[in-house]
C-alpha positions as CSV (number, residue, x, y, z in Angstrom):
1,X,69.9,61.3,109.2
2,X,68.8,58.1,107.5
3,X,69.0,57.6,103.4
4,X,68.2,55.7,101.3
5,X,70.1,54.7,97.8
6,X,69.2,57.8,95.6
7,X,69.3,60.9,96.6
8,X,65.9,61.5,97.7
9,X,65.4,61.4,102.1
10,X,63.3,58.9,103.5
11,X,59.6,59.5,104.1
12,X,58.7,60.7,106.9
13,X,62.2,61.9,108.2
14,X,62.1,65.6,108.6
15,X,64.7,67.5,106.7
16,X,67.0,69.7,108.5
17,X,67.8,73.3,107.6
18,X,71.0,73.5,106.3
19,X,71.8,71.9,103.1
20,X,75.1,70.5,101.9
21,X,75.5,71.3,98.3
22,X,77.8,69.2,95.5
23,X,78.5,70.8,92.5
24,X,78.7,67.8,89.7
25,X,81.0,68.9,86.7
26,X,79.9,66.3,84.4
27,X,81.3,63.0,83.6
28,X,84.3,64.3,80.9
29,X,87.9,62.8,81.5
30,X,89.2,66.0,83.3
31,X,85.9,66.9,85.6
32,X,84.9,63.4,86.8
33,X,84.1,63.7,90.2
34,X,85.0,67.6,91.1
35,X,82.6,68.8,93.8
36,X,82.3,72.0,95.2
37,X,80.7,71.8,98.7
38,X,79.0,74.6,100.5
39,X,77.8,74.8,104.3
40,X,75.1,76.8,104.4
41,X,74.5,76.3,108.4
42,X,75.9,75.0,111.5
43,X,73.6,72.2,111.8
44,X,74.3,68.2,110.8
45,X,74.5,68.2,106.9
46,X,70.9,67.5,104.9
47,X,70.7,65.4,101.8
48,X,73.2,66.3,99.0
49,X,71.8,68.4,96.4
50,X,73.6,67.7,92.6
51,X,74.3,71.1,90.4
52,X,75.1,71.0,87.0
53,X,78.5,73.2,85.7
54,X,76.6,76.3,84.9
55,X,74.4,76.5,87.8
56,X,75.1,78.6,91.0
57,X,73.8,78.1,94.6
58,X,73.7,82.4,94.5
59,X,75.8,82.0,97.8
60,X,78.6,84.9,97.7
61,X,82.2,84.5,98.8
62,X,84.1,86.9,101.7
63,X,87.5,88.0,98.9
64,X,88.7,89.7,102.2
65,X,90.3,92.9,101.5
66,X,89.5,92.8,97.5
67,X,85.7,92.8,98.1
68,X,83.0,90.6,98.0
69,X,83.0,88.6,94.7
70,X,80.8,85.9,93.2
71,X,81.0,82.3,93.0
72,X,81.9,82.5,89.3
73,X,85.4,84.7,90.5
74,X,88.0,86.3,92.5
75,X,87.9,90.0,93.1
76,X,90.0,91.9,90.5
77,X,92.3,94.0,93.3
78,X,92.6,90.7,94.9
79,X,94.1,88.9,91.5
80,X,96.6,91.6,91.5
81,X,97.4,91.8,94.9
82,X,97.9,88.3,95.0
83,X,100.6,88.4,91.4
84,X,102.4,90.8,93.5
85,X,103.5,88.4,95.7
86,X,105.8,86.3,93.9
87,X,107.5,89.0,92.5
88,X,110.7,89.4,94.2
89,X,111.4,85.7,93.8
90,X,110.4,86.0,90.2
91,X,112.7,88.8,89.4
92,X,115.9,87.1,91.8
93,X,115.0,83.3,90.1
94,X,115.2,84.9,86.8
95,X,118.8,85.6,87.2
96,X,119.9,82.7,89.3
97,X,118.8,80.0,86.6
98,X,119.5,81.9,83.6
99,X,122.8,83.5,84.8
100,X,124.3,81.4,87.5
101,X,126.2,78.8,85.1
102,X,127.4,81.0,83.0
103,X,127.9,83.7,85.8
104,X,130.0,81.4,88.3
105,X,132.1,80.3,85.3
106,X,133.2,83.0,83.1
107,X,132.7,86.4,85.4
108,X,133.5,84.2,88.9
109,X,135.8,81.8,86.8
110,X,134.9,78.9,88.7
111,X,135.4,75.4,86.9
112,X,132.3,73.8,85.8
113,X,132.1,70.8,88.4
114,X,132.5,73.7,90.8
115,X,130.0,75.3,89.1
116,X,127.4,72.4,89.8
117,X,128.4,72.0,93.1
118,X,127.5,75.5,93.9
119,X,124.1,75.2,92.1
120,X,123.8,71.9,93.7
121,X,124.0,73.2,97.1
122,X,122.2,75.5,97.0
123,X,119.1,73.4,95.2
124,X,119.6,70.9,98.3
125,X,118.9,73.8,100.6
126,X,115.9,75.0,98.7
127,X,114.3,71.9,98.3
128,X,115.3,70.5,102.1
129,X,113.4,74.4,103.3
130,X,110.5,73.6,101.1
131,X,108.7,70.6,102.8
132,X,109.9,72.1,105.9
133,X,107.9,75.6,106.2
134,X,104.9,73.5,104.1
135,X,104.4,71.4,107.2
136,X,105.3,74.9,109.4
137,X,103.1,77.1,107.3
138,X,99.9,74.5,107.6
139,X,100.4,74.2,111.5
140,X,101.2,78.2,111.9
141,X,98.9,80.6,114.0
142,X,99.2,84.3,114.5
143,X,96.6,87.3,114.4
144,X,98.4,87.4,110.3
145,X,97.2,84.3,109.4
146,X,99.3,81.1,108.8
147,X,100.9,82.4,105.0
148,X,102.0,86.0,106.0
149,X,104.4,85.1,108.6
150,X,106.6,82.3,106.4
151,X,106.4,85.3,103.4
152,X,107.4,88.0,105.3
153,X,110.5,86.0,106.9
154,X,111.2,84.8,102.9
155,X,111.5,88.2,101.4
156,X,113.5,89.8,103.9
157,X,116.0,87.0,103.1
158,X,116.1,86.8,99.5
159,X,116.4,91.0,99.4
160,X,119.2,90.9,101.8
161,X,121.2,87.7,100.4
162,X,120.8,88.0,96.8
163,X,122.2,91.0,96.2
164,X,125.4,89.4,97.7
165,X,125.2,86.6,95.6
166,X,125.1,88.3,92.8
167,X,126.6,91.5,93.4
168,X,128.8,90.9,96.2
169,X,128.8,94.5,97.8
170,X,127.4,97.8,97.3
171,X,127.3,99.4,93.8
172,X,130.2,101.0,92.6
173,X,132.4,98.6,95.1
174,X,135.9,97.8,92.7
175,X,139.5,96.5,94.1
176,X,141.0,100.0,93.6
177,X,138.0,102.1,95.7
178,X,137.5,103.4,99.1
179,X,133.8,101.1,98.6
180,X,135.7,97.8,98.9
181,X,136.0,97.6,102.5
182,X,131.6,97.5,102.5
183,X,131.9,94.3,100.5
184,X,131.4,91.2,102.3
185,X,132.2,89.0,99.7
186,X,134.9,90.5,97.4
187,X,134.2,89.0,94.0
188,X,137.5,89.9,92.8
189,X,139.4,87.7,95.3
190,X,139.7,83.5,94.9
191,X,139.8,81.5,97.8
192,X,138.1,79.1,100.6
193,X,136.9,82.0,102.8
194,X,135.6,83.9,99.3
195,X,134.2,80.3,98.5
196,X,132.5,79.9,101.7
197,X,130.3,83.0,102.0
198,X,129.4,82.8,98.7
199,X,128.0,78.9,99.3
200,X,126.6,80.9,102.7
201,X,124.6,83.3,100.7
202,X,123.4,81.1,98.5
203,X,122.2,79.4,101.3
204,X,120.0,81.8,103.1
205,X,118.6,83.5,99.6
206,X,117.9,79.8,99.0
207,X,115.8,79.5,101.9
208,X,114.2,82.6,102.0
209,X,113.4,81.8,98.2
210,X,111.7,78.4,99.5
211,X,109.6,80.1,102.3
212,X,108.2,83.1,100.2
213,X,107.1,80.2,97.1
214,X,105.7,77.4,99.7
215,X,103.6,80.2,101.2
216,X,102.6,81.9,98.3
217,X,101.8,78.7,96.7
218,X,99.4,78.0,99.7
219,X,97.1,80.7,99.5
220,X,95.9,79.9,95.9
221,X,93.8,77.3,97.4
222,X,92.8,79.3,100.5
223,X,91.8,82.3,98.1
224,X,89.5,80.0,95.5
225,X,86.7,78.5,95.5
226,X,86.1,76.7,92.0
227,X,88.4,75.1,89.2
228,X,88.3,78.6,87.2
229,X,89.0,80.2,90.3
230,X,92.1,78.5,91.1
231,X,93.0,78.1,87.0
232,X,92.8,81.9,87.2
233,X,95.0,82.3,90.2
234,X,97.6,80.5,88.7
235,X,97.6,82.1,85.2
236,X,98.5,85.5,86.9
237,X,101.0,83.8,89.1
238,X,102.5,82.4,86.3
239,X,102.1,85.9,84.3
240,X,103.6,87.9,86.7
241,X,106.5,85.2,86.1
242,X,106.9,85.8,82.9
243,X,106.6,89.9,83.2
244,X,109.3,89.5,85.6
245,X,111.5,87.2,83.5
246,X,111.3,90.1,80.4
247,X,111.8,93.1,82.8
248,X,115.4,91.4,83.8
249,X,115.9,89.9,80.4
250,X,115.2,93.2,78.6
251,X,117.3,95.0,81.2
252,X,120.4,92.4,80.6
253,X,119.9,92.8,76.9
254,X,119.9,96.7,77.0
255,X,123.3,96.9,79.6
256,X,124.9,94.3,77.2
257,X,124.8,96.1,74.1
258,X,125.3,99.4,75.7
259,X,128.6,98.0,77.1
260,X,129.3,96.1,73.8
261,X,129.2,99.7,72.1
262,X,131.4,101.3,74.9
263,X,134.1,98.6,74.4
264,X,134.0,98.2,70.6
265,X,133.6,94.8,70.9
266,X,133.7,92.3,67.3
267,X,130.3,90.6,66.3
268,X,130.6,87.6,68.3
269,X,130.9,85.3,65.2
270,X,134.3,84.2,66.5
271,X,136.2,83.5,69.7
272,X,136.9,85.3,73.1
273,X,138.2,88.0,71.4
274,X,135.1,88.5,69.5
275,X,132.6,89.6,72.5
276,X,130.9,86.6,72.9
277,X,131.4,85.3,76.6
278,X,131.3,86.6,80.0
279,X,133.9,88.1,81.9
280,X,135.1,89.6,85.4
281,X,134.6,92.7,83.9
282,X,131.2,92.0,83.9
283,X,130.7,92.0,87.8
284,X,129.5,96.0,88.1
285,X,126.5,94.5,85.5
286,X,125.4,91.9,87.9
287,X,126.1,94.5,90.9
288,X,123.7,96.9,89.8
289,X,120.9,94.3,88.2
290,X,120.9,92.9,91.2
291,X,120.3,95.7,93.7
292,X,117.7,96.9,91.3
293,X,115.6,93.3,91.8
294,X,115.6,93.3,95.5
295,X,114.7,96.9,95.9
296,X,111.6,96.2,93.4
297,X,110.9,92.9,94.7
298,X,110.5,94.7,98.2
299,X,107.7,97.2,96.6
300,X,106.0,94.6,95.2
301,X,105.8,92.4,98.3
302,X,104.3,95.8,100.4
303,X,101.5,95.5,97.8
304,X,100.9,91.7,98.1
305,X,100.1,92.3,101.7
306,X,98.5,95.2,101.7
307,X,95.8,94.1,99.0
308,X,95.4,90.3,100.1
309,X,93.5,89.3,103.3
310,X,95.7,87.7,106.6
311,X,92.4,85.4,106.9
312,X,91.1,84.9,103.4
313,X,87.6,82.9,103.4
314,X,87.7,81.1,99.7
315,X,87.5,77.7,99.5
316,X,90.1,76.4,101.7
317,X,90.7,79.6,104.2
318,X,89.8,80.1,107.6
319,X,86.8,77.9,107.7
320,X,89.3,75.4,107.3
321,X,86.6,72.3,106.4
322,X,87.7,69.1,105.4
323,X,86.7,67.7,101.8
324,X,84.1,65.6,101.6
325,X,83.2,62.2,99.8
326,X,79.7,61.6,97.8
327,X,78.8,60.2,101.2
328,X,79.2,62.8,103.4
329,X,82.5,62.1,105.4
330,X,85.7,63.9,105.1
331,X,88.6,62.6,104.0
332,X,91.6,62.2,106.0
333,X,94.6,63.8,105.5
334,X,96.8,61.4,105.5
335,X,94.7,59.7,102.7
336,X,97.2,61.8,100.4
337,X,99.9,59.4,100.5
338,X,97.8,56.7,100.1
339,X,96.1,58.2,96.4
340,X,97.7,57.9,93.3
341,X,97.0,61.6,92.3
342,X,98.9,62.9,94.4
343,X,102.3,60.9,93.1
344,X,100.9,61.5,89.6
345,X,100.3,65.4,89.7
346,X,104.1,65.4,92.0
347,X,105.9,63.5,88.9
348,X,103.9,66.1,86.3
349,X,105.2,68.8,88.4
350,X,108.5,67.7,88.8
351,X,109.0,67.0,85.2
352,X,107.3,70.4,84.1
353,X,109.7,72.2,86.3
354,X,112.6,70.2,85.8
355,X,112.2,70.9,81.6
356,X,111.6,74.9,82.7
357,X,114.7,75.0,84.9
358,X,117.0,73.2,82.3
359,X,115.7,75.4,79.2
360,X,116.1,78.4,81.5
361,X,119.8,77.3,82.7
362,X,121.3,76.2,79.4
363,X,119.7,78.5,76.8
364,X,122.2,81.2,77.2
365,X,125.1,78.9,77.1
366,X,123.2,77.2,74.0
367,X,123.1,80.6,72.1
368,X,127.1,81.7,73.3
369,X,128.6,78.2,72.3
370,X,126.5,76.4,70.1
371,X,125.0,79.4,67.7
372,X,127.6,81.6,68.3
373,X,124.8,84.5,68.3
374,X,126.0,88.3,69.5
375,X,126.6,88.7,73.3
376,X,123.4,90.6,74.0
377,X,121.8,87.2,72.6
378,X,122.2,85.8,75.8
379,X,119.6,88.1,77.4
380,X,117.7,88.8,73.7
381,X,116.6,85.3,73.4
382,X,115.4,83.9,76.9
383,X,113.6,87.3,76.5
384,X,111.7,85.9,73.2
385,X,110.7,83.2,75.5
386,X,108.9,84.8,78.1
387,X,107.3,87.3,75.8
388,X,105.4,84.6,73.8
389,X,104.8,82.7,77.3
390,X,103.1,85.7,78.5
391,X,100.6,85.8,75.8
392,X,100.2,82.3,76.6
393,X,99.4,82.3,80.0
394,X,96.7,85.0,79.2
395,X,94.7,81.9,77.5
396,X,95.1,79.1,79.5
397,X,91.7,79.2,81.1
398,X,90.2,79.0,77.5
399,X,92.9,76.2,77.0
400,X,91.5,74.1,80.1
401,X,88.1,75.1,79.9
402,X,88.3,74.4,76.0
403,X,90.4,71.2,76.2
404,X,90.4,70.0,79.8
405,X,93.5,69.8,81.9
406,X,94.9,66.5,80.5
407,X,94.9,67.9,77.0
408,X,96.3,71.5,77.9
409,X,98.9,69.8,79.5
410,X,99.4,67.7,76.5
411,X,99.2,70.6,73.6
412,X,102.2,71.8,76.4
413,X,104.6,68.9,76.2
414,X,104.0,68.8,72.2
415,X,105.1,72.3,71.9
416,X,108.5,70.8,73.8
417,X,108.6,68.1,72.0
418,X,108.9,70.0,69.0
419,X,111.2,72.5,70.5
420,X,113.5,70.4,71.6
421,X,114.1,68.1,68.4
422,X,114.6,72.3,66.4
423,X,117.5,72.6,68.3
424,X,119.0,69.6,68.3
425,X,119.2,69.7,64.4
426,X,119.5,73.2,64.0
427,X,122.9,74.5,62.2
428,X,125.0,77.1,63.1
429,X,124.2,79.3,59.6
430,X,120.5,79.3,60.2
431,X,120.7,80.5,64.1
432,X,118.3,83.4,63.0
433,X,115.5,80.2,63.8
434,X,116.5,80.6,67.1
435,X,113.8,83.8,67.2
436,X,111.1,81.1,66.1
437,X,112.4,78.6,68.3
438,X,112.7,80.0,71.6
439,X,109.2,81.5,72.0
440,X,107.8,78.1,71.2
441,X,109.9,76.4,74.0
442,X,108.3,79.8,76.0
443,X,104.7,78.8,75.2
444,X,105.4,74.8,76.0
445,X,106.7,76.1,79.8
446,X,103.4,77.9,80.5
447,X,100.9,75.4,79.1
448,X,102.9,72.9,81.1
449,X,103.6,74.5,84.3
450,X,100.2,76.5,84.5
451,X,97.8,73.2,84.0
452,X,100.1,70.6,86.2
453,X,99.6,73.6,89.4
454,X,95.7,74.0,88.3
455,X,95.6,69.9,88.6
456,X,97.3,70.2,92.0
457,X,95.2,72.9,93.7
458,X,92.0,70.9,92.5
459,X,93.0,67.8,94.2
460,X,94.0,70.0,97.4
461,X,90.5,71.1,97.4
462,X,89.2,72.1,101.2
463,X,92.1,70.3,102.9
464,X,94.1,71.9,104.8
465,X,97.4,70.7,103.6
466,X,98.4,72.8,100.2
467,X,101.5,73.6,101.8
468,X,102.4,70.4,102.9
469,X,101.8,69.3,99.5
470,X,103.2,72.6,97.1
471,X,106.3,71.6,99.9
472,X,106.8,68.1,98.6
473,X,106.3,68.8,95.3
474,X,108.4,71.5,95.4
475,X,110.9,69.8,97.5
476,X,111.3,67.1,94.3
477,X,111.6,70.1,92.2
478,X,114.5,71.6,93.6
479,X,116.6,68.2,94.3
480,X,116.0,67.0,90.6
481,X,117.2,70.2,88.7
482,X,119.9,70.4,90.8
483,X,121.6,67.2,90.5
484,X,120.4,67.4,87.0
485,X,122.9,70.9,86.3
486,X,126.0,68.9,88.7
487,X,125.0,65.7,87.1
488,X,125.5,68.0,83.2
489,X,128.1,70.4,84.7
490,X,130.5,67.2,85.9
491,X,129.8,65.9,82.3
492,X,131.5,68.5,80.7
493,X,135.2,67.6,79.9
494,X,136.1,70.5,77.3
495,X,137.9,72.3,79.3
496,X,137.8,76.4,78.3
497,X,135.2,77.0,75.4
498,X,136.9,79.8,74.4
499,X,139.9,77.1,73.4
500,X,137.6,74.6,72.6
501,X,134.9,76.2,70.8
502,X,133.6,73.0,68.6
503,X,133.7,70.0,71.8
504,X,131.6,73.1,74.2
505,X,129.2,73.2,71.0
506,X,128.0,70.2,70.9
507,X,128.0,69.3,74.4
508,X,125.4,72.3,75.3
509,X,123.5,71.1,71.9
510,X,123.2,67.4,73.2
511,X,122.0,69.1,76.9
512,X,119.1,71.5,75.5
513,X,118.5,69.3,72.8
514,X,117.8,66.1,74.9
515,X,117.1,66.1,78.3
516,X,114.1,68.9,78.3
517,X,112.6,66.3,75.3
518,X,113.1,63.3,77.7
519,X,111.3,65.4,81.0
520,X,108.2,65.7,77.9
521,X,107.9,62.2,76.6
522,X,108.0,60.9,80.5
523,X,105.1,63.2,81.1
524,X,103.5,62.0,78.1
525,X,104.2,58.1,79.1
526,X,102.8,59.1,83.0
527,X,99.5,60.5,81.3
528,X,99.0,57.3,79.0
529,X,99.2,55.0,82.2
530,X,97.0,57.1,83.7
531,X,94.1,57.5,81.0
532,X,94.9,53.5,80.1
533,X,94.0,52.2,84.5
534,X,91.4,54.9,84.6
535,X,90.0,52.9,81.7
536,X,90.1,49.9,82.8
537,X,88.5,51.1,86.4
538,X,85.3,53.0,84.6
539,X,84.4,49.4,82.9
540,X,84.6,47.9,85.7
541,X,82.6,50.0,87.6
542,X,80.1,50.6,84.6
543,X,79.9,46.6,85.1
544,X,79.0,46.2,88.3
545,X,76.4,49.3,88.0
546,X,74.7,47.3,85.4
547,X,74.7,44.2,87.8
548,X,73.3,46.9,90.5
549,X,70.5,47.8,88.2
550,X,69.8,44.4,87.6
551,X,68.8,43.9,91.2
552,X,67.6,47.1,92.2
553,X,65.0,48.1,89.4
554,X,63.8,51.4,91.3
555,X,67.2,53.0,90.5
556,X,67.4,54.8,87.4
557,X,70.6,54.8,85.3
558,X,71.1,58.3,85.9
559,X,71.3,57.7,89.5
560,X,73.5,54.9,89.1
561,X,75.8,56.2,87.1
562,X,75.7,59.8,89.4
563,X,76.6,57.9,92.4
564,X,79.0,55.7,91.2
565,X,81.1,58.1,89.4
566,X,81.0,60.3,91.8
567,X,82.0,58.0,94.4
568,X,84.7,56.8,92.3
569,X,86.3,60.0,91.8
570,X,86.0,61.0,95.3
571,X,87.6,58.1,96.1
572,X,90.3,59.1,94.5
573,X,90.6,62.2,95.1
574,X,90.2,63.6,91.8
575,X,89.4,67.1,92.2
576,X,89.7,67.8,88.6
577,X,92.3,66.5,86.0
């Protein structure tokens, strides 16, 4: 159908029945150019039609199993269906990034280049699976839907794997009972073939890990429809994170000082002897925590499929359209590569997780050797951290709503920032800070991690390719943290801490204290770039809009500027910032 310039049709032309409508969110640094397209019929698209933020087309969207729910949200039993779903990777990643260092050295007694190696490995495999069942999950088809199937396949790995990584047989298994010949890896025994499995395990939890997170991540487009939509999504994914993070935390903390009491151990302000580290002693802890995680994981995952639809119909879903520019045309797929917010949201992402991972892997090692805190502090203190993040990620759609993406994300790294430089100077005498300290290193995580995936799913929009893209990101993700602990863990020269208590203190101060601060003020350095070409590009678009006015004195400024901007963003595919 003809057009002319505005957004008016021609005279004369009959309008057809169905009418394509763009929802404009104004022209603010973080909503330029977000459009929320409707198809209202089967017939070729009519003229656009511009809404402003607050106003609704009074369309309803299908929320599948959870009901029918507005435009302005997502059914409630929907939301928590859909937090269910992470769980089991939430409550296993809890334990492998806070405890695997510290596990593999002092209750496995691996050295600490070993040590990285291990976690290496098995971040390789991760982050190799990751892009892998993306692209798989995008192109899958079965009466489940393409999510389901990938999930499904990831939690029966992780529940069957981890507790072998971490427990290494059945509970109760020791080197002087009848249970011992039930474990398939004996934790108690050194050795290649000992080495092997365990590198094996890793493995397959690794990949199970990666399929149940790419898939999961995919349906928070598919189940959305609008930037609060998706901002909400990812709060309670990220909530559910942290819930999960306290519930093993809190359960460490409790077996720790339970087992502290049993064994009389000293206060922890000394050496070995004084109950600080880890040893093989500790192995029946891990054993049990770990069965415990995969049994509850596996209850949780029955609810996530049970409560969220195999074909969900939000914004992405079944329909499956493609995104579409100010003019009408969809956007190709491949365009991704080719826009600069797609590498710009990856780098955010990586860096956000990157900072998280490294807080989460080191903090316990920070608190044994560099505060010399009591042995449940290992679990007491990463606990702090999540309890503060979960009142944080309870506000961060007032946050972006309030502030707008690029700013939530910025209030984030400050909070790091911050953080980071505390424990870096911190003394030993005034470790009671630490219970300051760690919850706002908590609060910086979530701000961080819940805006940069808001940022992502907005510029995913309708196309069909969040799991291609949660996979990449992902992907980065996984590769950088790990050769990040190997990289930190083949830096270490100090030999046993327990001998070399001052060279093990400040090497774990330097690590907390300075590479989660460098992963903030890159982020910071991306989003100046960013704001400083985005600049630059408005004036010279406001320019030649002027010149356009100039010529064509029948276009109002409004118009000009509508069309422009909008154009503009859509070019670049900025779905919201």
């Amino acid at each position: 159908m003809p057009y002319n310039d505005k957004t008016e049709p021609l005279l004369g032309v009959p309008q057809p029945q169905s009418v394509t409508t763009l929802t404009w969110s104004g022209f603010n640094d973080e909503n330029e150019g977000d459009y929320d397209v409707d198809h209202l019929g089967e017939t070729e698209p009519g003229p656009p039609v511009l809404r402003g933020r607050g106003e609704s087309s009074g369309s309803e969207v299908e929320a599948g199993n959870g009901g029918t729910a507005s435009s302005s949200g997502v059914a409630p039993r929907l939301i928590v269906s859909y937090g269910l779903g992470h769980v089991l990777n939430d409550l296993s990643a809890s334990i492998w990034f806070f405890y695997a260092v510290i596990y593999c050295q002092q209750v496995l007694g691996l050295p600490p280049d070993t040590t990285g190696a291990v976690v290496l490995i098995g971040q390789v495999v991760d982050g190799l699976t990751t892009p892998l069942v993306g692209y798989a999950s995008d192109h899958t088809r079965t009466p489940i839907g393409p999510r389901k199937p990938w999930h499904i396949f990831g939690v029966c790995c992780v529940a069957l794997t981890f507790p072998l990584v971490f427990g290494g047989c059945s509970i109760g298994a020791e080197p002087g009972n009848a249970l011992r010949a039930f474990c398939p890896l004996k934790p108690w025994q050194g050795g290649k073939a000992q080495m092997g499995l365990l590198v094996f395990f890793i493995s397959l939890f690794q990949i199970g890990w990666a399929s149940s997170q790419v898939s999961h991540l995919a349906l928070m487009p598919d189940l959305s429809k609008s930037r609060r939509e998706r901002t909400t999504l990812s709060s309670v994914r990220y909530g559910v994170t942290v819930a999960c993070n306290i519930f093993v935390l809190l359960a460490l903390s409790v077996l720790l000082a339970r087992e502290r009491e049993a064994s009389g151990g000293g206060s922890g302000g000394g050496g070995c002897e004084g109950g600080v580290e880890l040893t093989s002693a500790d192995q029946p802890l891990f054993q049990s925590l770990s069965w415990t995680v995969a049994a509850v994981g596996v209850l949780a995952a029955c609810g996530f499929y049970a409560g969220v639809p195999s074909h969900p119909r939000g914004r992405g879903g079944s329909r499956n359209e493609p995104r579409l520019s100010s003019s009408g045309s969809p956007l190709p797929d491949a365009s991704i590569f080719e826009d600069a917010l797609f590498w710009k949201h990856g780098l955010l992402y990586m860096l956000a997780r990157l900072m998280i991972n490294l807080n989460m892997v080191y903090m316990p090692l920070y608190v044994q050797s560099t505060m010399r805190m009591r042995r449940n502090a290992i679990a007491v203190i990463p606990l702090l951290m999540y309890v503060l993040s979960l009142l944080g990620s309870g506000i961060q759609n007032v946050m972006n709503e309030k502030f707008g993406r690029v700013q939530a994300f910025s209030i984030g790294g400050a909070l790091q920032v911050v953080g980071s430089l505390a424990l870096f100077f911190l003394p030993r005498r005034v470790s009671w800070m630490m219970y300051v300290i760690a919850p706002l290193i908590g609060l910086a995580g979530t701000s961080m991690l819940v805006t940069v995936i808001s940022m992502t799913s907005d510029f995913i929009g309708r196309r069909n390719l969040s799991a291609k893209v949660f996979g990449l990101y992902s992907f980065s993700d996984k590769l950088c943290s790990g050769i990040a602990v190997y990289a930190i863990q083949s830096s270490l020269r100090c030999g046993d801490c327990c001998t070399n208590p001052s060279c093990c203190s400040v090497f774990y101060r330097y690590v907390l204290g300075l590479v989660p601060l460098g992963a903030a003020v890159v982020s910071f350095a991306i989003l100046l770039l960013w704001r400083w070409s985005k600049l630059r590009r408005r004036a010279a678009v406001m320019k030649r809009d002027q010149s356009t006015l100039l010529l064509d004195p029948t276009d109002s400024i409004a118009d000009v500027k509508t069309w422009s901007y909008g154009g503009l963003g859509e070019k670049e595919g900025e779905g919201g910032r």
